[in-house]
SEVO-809246 format. One record per residue: residue in three letters; x, y, z negated of N, C-alpha, C in turn. Coordinates in steps of 0.001 Angstrom, whole numbers, padded with zeros to 6 digits, always signed. Layout:
N
ALAXYZXYZXYZ;...
END
This chain:
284
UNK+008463+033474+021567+008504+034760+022271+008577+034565+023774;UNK+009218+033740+023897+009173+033127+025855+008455+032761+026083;UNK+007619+031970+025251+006385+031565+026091+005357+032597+026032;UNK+005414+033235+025395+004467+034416+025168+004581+035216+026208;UNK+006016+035405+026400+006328+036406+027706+005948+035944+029031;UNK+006303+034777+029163+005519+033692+029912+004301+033740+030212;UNK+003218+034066+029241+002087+033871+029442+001580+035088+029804;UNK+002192+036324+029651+001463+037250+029949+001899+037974+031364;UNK+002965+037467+031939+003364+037991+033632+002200+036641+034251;UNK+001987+035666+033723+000946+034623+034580-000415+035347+034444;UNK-000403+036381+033211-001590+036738+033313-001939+037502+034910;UNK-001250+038570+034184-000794+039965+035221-000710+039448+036472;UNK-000188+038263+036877+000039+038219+038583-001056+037729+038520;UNK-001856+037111+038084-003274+036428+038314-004452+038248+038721;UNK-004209+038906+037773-005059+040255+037759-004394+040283+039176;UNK-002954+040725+039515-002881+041476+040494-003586+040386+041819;UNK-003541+039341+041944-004255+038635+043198-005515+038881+042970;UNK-006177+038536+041974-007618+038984+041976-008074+040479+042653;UNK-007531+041175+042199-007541+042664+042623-007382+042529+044146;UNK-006144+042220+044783-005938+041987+045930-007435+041014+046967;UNK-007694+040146+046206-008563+039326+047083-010321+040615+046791;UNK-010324+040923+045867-011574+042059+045870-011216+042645+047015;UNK-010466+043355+047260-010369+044581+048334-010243+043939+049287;UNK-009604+042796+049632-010165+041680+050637-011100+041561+050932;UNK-012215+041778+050167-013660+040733+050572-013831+039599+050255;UNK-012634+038972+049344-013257+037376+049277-013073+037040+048028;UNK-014345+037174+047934-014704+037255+046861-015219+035852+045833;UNK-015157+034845+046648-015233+033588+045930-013789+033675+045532;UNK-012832+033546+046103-010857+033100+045786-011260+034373+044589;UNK-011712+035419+044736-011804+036385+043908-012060+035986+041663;UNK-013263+035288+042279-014154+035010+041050-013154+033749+040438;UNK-012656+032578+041694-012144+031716+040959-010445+032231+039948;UNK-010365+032910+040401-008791+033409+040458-009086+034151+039058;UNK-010011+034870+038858-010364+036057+037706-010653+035077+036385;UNK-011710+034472+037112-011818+033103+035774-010566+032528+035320;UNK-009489+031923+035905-008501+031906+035484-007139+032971+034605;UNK-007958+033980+035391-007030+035107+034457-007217+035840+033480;UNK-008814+035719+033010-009524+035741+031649-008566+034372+030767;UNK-009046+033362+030964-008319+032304+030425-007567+032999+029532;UNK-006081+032981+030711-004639+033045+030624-004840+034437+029623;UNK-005125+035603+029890-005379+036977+029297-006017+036302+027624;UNK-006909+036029+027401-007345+035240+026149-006476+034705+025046;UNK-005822+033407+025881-005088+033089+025047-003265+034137+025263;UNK-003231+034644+025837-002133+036027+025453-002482+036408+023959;UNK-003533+036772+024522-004342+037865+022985-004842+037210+021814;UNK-005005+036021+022108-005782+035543+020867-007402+035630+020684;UNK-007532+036158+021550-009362+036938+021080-009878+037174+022608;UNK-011073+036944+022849-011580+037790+023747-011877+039130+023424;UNK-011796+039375+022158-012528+040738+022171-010883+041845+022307;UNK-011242+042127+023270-010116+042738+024125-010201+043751+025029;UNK-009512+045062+025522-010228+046002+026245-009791+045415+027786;UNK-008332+044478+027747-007920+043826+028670-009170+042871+029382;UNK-009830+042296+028406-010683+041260+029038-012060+041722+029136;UNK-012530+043007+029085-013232+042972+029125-013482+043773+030735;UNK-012198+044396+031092-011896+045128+032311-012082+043685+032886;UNK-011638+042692+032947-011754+041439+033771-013018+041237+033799;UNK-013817+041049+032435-014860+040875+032899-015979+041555+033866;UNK-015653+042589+034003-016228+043635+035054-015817+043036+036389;UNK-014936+043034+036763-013876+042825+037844-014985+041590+038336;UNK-014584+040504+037263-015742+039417+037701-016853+039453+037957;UNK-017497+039969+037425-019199+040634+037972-019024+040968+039263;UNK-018736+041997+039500-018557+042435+040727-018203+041313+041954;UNK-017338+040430+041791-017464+039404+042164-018180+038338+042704;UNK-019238+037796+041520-020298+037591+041395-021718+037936+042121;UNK-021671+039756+041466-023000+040545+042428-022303+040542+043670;UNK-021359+039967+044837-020447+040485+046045-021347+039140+046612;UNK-021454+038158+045976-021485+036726+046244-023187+036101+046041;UNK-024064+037491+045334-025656+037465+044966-025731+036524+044009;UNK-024137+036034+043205-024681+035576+041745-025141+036145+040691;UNK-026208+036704+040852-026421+038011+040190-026446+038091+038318;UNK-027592+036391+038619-027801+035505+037109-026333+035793+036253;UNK-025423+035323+037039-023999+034671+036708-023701+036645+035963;UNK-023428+037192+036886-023114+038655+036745-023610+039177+035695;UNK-024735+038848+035511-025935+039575+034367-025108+039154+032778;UNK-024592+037633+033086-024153+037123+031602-022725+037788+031225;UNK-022183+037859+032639-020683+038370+032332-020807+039828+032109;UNK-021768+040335+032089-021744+041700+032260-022069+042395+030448;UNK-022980+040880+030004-023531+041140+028621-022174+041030+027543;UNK-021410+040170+028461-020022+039854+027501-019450+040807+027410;UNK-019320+041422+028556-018546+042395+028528-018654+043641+027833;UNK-020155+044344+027444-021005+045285+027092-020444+044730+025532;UNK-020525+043461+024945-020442+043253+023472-019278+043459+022987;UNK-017771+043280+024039-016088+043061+024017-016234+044801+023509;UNK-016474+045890+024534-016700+047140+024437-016813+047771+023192;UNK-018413+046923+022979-018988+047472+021511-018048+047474+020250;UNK-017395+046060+020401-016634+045615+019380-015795+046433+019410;UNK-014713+046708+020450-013457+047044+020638-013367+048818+020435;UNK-014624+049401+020656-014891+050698+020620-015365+051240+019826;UNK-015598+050234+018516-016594+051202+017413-017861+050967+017295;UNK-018626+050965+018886-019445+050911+019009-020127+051437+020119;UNK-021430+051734+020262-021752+051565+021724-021602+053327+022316;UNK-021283+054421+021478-020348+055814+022018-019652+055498+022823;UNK-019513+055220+024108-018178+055337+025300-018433+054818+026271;UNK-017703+055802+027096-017942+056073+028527-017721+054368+029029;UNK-016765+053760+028619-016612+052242+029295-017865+051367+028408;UNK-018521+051352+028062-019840+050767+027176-020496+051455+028314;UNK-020952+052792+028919-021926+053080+029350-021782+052750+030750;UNK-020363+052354+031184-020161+052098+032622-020609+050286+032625;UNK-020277+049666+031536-020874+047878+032141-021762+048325+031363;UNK-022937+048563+030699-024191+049131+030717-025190+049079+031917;UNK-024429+050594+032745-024857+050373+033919-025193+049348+034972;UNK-023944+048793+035215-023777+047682+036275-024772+046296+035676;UNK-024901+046364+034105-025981+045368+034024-027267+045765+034637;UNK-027556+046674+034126-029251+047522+034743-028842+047525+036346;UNK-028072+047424+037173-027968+047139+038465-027855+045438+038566;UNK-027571+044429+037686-027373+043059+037953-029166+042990+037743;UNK-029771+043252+036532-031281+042548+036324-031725+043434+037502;UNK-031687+044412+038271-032641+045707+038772-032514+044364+040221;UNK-031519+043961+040596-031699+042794+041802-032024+041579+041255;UNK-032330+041555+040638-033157+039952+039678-034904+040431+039734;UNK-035024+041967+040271-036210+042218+039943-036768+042356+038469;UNK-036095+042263+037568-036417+042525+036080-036164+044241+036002;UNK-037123+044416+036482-036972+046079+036836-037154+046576+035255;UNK-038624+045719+034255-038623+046762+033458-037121+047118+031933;UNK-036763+045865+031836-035729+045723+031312-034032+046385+031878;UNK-034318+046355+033150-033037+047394+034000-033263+048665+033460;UNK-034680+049492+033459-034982+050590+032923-034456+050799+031146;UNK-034768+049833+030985-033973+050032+029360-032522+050462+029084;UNK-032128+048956+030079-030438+049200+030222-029745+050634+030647;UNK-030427+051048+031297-029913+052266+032049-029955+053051+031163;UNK-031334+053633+030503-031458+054486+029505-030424+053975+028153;UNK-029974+053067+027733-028972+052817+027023-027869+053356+027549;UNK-027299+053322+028997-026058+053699+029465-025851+054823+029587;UNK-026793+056116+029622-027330+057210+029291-027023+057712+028139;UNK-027445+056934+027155-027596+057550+025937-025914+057287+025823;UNK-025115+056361+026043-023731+056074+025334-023159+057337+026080;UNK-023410+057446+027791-022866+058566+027667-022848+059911+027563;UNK-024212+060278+026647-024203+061099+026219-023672+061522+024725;UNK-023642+060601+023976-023403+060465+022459-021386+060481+022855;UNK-021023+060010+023922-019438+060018+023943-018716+061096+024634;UNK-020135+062124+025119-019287+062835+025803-019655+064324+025164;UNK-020474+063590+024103-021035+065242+023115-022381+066452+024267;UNK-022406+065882+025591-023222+066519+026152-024354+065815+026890;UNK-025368+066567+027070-026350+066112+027969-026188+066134+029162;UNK-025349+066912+029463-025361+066422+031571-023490+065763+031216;UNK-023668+064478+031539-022332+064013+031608-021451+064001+033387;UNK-020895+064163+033759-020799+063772+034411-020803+062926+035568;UNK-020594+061473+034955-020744+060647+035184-021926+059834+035393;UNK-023133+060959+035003-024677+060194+034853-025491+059940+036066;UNK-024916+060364+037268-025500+060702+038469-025746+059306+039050;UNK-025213+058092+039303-025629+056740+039693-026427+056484+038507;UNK-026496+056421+037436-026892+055989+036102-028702+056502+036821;UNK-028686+057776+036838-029868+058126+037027-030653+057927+038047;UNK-029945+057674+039222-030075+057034+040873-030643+055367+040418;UNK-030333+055035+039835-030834+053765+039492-031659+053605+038848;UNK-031775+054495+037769-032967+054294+037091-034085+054751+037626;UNK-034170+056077+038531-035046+056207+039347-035891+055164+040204;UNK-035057+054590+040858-035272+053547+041298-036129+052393+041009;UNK-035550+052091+039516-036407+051015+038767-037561+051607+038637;UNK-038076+052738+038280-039000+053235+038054-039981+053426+039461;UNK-039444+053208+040084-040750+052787+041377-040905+052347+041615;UNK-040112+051154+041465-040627+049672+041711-041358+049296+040629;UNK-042013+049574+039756-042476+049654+039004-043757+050441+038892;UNK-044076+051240+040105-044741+052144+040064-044838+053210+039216;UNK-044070+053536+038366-043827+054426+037359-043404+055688+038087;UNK-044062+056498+039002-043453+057609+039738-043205+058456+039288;UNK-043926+058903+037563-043958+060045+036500-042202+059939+036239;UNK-041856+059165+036384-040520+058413+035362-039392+058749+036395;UNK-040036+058404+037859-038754+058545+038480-038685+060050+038804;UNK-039770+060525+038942-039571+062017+039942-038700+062743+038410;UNK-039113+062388+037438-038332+062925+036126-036494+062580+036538;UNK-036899+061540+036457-034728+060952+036830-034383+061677+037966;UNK-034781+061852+039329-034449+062513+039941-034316+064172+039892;UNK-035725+064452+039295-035140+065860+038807-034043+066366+037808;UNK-033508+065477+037500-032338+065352+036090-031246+065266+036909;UNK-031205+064076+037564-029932+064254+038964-029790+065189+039469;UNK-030795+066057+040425-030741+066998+040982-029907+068283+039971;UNK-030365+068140+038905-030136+069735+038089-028319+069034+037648;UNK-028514+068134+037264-027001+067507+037255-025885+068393+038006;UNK-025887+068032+039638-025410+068050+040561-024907+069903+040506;UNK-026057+070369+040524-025938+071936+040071-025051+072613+039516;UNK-025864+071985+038051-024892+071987+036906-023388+072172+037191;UNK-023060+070424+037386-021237+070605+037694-020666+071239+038488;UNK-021972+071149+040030-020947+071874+041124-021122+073550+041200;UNK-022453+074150+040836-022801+075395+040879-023714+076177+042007;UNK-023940+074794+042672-024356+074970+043728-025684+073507+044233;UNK-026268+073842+044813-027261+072892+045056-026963+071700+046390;UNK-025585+072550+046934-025134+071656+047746-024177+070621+047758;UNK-024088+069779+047154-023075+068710+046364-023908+067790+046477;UNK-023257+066346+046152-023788+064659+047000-024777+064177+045718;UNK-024687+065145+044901-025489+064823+043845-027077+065135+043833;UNK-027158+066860+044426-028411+066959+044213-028870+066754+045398;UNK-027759+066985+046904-029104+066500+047867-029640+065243+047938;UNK-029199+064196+047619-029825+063118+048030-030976+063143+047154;UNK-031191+063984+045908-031968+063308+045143-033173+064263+045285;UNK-032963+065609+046111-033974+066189+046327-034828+065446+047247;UNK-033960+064887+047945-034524+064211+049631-035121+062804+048667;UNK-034807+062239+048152-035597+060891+047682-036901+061834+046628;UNK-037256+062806+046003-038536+063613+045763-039355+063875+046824;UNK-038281+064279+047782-039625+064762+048772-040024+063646+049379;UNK-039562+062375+049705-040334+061181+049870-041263+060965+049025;UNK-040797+060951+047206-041579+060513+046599-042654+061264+046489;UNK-042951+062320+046968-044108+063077+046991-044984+063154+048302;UNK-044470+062706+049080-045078+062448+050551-045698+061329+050718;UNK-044895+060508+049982-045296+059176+050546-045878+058000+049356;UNK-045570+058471+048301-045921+057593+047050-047294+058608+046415;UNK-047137+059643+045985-048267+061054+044760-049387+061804+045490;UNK-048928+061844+046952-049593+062830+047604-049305+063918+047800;UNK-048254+064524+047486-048244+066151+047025-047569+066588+048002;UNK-047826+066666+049142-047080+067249+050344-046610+068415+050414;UNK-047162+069471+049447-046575+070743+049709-045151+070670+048757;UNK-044903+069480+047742-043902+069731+046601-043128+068836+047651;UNK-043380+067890+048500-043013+067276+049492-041597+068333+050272;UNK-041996+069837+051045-041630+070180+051834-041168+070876+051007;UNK-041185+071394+049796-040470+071988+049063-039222+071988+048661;UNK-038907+070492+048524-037685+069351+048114-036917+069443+049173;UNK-037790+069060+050145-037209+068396+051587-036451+069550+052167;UNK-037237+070856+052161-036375+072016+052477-035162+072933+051819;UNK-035235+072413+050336-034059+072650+049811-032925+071628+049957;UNK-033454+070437+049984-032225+069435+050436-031543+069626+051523;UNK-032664+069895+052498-031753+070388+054137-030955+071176+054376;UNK-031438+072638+053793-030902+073705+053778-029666+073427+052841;UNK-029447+072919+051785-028519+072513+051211-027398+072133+051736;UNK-027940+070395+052508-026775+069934+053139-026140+070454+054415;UNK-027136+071659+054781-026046+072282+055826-025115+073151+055842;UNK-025681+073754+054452-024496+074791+053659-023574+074194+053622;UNK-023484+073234+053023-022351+072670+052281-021527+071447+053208;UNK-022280+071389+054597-021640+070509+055488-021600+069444+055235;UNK-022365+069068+054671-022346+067269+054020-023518+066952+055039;UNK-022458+066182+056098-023190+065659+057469-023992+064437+057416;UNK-023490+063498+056288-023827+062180+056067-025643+062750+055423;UNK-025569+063582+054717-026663+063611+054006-027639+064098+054833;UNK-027307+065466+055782-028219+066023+056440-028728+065168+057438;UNK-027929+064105+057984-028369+062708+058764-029488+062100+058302;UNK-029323+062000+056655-030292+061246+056522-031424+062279+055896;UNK-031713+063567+055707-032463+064148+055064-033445+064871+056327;UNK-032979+064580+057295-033646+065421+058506-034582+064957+058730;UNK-034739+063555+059223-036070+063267+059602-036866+063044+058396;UNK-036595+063430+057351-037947+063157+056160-038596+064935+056031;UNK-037073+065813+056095-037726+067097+056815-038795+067480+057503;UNK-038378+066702+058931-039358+066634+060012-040545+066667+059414;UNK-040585+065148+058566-042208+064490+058144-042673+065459+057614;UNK-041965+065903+057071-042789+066608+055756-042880+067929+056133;UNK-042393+068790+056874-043163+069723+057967-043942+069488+058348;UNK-044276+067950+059281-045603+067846+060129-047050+067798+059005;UNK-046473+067057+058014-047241+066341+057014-048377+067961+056534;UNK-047607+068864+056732-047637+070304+055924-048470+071210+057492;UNK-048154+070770+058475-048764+071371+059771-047749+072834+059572;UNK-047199+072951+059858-046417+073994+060036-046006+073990+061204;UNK-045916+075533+061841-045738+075924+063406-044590+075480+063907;UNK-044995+075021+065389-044104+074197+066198-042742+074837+066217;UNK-042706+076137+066040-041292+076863+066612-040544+076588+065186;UNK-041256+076309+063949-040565+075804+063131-040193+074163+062956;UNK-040769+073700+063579-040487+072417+063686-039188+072343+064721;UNK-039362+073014+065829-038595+072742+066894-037026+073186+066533;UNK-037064+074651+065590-035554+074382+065162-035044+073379+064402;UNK-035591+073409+063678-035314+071759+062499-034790+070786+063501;UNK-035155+070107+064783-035382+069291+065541-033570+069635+066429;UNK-033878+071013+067100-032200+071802+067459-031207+071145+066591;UNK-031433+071608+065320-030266+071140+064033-030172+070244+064163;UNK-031024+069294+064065-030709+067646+063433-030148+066951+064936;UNK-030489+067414+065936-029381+066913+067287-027877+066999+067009;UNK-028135+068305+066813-026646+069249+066476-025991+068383+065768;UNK-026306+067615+064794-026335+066928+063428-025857+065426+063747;UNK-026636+064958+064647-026342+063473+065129-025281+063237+065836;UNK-025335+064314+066657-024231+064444+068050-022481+064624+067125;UNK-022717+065017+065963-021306+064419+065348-021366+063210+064947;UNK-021494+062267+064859-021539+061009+064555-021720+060247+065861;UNK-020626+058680+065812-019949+058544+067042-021382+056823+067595;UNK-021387+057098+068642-022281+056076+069512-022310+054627+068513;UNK-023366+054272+068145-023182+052626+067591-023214+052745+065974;UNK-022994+054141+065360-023296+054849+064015-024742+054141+063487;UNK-024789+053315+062154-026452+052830+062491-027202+053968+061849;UNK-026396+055171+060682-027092+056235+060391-027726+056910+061751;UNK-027169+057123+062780-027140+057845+063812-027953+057613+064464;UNK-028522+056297+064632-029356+055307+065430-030315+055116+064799;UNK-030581+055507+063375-031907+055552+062457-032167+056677+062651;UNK-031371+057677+062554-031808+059359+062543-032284+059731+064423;UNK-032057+058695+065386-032425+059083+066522-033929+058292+066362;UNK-033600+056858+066064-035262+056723+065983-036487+057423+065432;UNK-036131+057388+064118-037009+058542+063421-037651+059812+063968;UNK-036562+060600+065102-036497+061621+065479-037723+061224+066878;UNK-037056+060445+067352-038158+060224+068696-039816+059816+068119;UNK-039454+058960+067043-041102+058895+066510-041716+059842+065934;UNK-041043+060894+065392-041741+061935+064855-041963+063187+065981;UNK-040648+063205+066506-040746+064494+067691-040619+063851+069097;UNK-041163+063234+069907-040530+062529+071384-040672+063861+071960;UNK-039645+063626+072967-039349+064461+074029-037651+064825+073398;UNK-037096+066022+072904-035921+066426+072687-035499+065277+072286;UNK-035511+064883+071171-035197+063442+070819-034840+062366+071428;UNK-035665+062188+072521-035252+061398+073477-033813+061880+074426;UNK-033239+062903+074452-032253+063191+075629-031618+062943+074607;UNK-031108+062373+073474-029821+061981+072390-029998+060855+072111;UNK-030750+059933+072972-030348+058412+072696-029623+057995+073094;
END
């Protein structure tokens, strides 16, 4: 019984430094320290198949992807997905669909885009089957990623679909179109329609509900970055200068909160001078 007790505060202080050196940043002392506290956690339990070790094993990934071992991440991530399965019944649950995810983000930087697309849609489905609904909550990175894969892939049918699913998501929970959910994902449509399909008018369509969105709702970070694709996709559309030129008012308005040396701030001024010079230029 003492050594048992023994073994499991060596676990625990091992978790708690690991934890500590993550939020550190250092993430090698991180990975070595975690590997050791899987160990120790293991033989506590007897088993890896554990909900304890399989939280480690996450912990470690992260680690790993911190450090671009991504290979390394991908395997710990599969362990971890199987500890889950086991420990949960099966693949129904929200923690199955969360290291799910993070695998389809380990292969999606390996470039194994089409297999990330699988993963994701697996992490999807668990959390939909665990949460009894189709818009989960939680699906909004799930779908940000899979979007993603899907254009690197050239699959644009696939992504403008994921993004429109995000978008209605965002809605959904918040009630409103202005939440971190649907603008970004309107604003990554109206790219994808500008700049990947052609469709410039579904282009300014997106682009103008995203804007108008994020100013409702004061989400400054977003309207930073949704303005100058605005811009484009006004010009793209030829629409009259006096409408361009307020857009142009706002998005100053917009920058000028965000503090000197900001690199959002310093992308949203470049953009701005290449698309509009002149106003643009007196906010560099």
């Amino acid at each position: 019984m003492a050594d048992s007790a023994e073994a499991s505060q060596i676990a625990l202080a091992l978790e708690t430094l690991s934890r500590a050196y993550l939020s550190e940043g250092r993430f090698d002392a991180a990975e070595a320290t975690l590997r050791q506290c899987i160990d120790a956690t293991v033989r506590v339990f007897g088993t890896q198949r554990h909900p304890g070790v399989a939280t480690l094993l996450d912990m470690l990934a992260i680690a790993l992807v911190q450090q671009g071992k991504n290979e390394e991440a991908e395997a710990v991530l599969r362990a971890s997905v199987e500890v889950k399965v086991e420990v949960h019944g099966g693949p129904a649950h929200e923690e199955v669909a969360h290291s799910l995810h993070g695998l389809g983000e380990a292969l999606s930087r390996q470039g194994k885009f089409d297999e990330a697309t699988k993963v994701f849609h697996a992490s999807l489905e668990a959390l939909h089957r665990a949460t009894g609904t189709e818009w989960p909550a939680d699906a909004g990175p799930t779908l940000q990623a899979l979007a993603m894969a899907h254009v690197h892939l050239g699959q644009y049918a696939q992504a403008e679909e994921a993004w429109h699913r995000k978008a209605e998501l965002g809605e959904r929970l918040h009630g409103t179109p202005a939440n971190s959910d649907t603008v970004p994902a309107l604003g990554m449509l109206a790219q994808l329609c500008l700049r990947r399909v052609q469709r410039p008018a579904d282009a300014l369509r997106f682009s103008t509900g995203a804007w108008q969105a994020a100013l409702a709702g004061q989400l400054w970070d977003h309207a930073l970055q949704i303005g100058p694709v605005h811009l484009a996709c006004l010009a793209g559309n030829d629409q009259p200068a006096e409408v361009i030129e307020q857009v142009v008012r706002a998005l100053i308005q917009v920058i000028d909160r965000f503090p000197e040396g900001d690199p959002a701030r310093s992308h949203a001024i470049s953009e701005l001078q290449r698309l509009y010079p002149g106003p643009g230029n007196a906010n560099g």
